[in-house]
N, C-alpha and C positions, 0 to 999 in steps of 0.2 A: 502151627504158624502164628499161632496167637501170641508167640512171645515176639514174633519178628514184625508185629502190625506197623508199619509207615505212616508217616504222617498223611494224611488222602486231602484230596481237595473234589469239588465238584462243579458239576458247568450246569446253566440255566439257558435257554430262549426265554427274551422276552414276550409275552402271550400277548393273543391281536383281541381276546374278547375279554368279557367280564366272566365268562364262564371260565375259560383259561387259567386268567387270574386266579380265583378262588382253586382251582383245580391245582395250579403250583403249590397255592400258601398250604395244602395241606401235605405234598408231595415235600416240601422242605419239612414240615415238621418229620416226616416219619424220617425225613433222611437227616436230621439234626442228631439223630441217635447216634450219628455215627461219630460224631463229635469232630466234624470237617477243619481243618485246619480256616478256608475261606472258602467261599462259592463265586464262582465266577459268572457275571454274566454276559453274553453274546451280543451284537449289535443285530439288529431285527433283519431279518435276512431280506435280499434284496432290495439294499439299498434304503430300506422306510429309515424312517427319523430316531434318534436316540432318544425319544420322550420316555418309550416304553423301556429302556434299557435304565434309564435313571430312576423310574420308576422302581421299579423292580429291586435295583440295588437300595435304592432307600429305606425299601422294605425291609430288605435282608438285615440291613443297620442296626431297625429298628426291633429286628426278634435278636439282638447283640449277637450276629454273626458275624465275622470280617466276611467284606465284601469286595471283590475285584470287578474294575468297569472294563472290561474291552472298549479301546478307544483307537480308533481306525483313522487314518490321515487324507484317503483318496480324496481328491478335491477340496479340501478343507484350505483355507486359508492358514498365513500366523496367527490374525487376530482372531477367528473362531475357534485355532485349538485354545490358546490361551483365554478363552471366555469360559469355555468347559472345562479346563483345569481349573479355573478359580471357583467355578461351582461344584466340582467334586470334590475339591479340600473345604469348601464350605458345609459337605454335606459331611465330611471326615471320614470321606473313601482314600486309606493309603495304600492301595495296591490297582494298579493298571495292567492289563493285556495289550500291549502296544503291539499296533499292528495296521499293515499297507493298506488292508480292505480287499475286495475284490471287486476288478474293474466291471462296471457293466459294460456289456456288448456295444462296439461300437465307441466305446469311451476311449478318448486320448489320456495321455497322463496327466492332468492337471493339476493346479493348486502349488502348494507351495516345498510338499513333499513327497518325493518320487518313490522311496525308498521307507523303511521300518526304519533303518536307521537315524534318516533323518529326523523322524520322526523322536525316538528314545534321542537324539543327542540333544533336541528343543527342549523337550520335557524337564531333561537335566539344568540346560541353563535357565528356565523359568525357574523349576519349584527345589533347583538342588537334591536333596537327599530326602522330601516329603515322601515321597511315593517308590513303596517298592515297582519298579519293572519288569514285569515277565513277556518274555517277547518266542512268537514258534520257532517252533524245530520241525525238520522234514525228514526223518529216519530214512525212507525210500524216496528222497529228493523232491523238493516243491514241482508240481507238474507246469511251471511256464521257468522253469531253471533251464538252460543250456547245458550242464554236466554237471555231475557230483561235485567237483572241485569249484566251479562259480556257483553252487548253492551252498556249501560250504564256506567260502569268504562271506556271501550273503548275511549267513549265520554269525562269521567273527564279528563282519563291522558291527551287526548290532550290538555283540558282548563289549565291543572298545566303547562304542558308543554309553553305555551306560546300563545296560541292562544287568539285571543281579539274577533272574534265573529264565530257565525256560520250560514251555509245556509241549511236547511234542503232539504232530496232529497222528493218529490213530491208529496201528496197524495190528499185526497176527504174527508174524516172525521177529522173536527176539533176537534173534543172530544183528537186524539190521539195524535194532537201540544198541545193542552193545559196540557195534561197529564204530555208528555212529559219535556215543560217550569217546570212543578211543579217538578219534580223529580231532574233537573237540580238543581235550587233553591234551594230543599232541600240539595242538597251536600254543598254547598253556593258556586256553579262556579260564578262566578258576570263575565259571557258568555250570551250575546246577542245572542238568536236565531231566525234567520230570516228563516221563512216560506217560501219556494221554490213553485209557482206554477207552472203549467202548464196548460195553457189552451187545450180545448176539441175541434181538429176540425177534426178527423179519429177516429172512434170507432178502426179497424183494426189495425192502428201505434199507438194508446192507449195500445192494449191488451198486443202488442210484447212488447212494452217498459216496461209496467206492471209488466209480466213475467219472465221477462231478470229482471231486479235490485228488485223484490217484494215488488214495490208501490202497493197497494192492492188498487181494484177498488171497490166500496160497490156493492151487489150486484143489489139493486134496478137501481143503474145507469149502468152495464153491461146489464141487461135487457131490458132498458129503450133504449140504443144502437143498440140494438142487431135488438130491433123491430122495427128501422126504414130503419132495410137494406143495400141499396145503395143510399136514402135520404141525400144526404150531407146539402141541407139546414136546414135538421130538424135537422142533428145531429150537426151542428154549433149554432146552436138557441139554442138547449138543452145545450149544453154545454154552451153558454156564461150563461144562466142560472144560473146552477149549478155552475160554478165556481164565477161569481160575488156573489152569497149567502155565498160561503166559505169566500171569502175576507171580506164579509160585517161582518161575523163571526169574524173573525182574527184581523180585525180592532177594534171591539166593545170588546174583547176580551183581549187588549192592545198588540198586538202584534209589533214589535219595525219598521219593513221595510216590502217591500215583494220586492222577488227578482222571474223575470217571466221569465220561460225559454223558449225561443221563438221559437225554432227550425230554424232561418237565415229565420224565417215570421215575418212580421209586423204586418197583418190585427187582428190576434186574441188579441194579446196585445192592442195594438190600441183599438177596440171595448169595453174590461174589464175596460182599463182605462174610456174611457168617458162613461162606463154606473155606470161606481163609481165617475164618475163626476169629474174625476182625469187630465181630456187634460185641456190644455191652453185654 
């Protein structure tokens, strides 16, 4: 596999302490080996401020990594996106994660963009062609979609709108990227879709995340988890398993990058990569 290695990308949380912190910056270097095309970083989950997500990217800048800001629209004004573009071209972040955010509970749609799309077509008329765009994909359909085909247009408008690639969120069955890739294609988006993984090392923080965003697990491998208990070494083993067969999948498959979400861990990335013979 080593001659077919793909360009990879990788995702970061931004960390809530000073321990965190220092625990990422050594967690990038070991994963710098792999020579990440960019690393992306998340907006600080529920809802907290982008302080820690600017932060973090600065960082990354600054060990001369390309850096990608997830930048979320919910409730956002014009004027507050366009304050944080101008600060993220100041800081010489050219790659964005454009994206709706997720509504807290209880929340109406507010602000001034309802949609992703709205969001990539502003981006476009402020900063032009500054910033590349990467906006999601939902192989097995965003969970507040209405059907395949209205999560689908979901997906065109943002590619009219302006986006140049996308990172899919997370799954186990390649059948439903490849599906997905064709459907795409047939609109004629000429959108790059980059397969999002995630490697296997908690059945437990598998299922919640599962749940919460509706990455469907198949069911032979929730089974397959389930049955090894409190086995951490069997369920790390199973899963690099399973996930290096997906990739070897997605690779022979043509799929264009793969972007690994890491959870601010090294070890599982690390292992996928060199058993697809992807380290240095």
């Amino acid at each position: 596999m080593a001659d077919q290695r793909l360009p990879i990308s990788l995702e970061f949380f931004p960390p809530k302490t000073p321990e965190g912190a220092d625990k990422l910056r050594a967690v990038r270097q070991q994963l710098y080996a792999l020579k990440p095309e960019f690393c992306s970083v998340t907006f600080g989950a529920g809802g907290s401020t982008q302080d820690g997500t600017f932060s973090t990217v600065r960082e990354i800048l600054a060990e001369g990594v390309d850096a990608a800001c997830h930048f979320s629209c919910i409730g956002a004004t014009q004027d507050t996106v366009r304050q944080n573009l101008a600060t993220l071209q100041s800081m010489g972040v050219k790659r964005l994660v454009a994206l709706r955010g997720d509504l807290p509970s209880g929340y109406g749609l507010g602000g001034a963009f309802q949609y992703a799309s709205d969001l990539v077509a502003f981006i476009r008329a402020e900063t032009g062609d500054h910033f590349h765009i990467e906006v999601a994909a939902y192989p097995e359909m965003h969970p507040q979609a209405k059907s395949p085909q209205s999560d689908l247009q979901a997906f065109a408008a943002k590619a009219r709108a302006g986006a140049d690639s996308a990172i899919t969120q997370y799954f186990y069955n390649a059948d439903a990227y490849f599906r997905f890739v064709e459907e795409v294609d047939a609109l004629g988006l000429n959108v790059p879709v980059v397969p999002g993984i995630m490697p296997i090392t908690s059945s437990t923080q598998l299922m919640r995340f599962s749940d919460a965003c509706g990455a469907e697990i198949p069911r032979w491998i929730r089974l397959r988890l389930q049955s090894f208990g409190d086995d951490t070494a069997s369920i790390k083993a199973f899963g690099l398993d399973v996930v290096t067969s997906l990739c070897e999948q997605l690779v022979a498959g043509g799929a264009p990058a793969i972007h690994f979400y890491t959870m601010n861990q090294s070890a599982a990335t690390l292992a996928l990569c060199e058993r697809l013979g992807w380290t240095a």
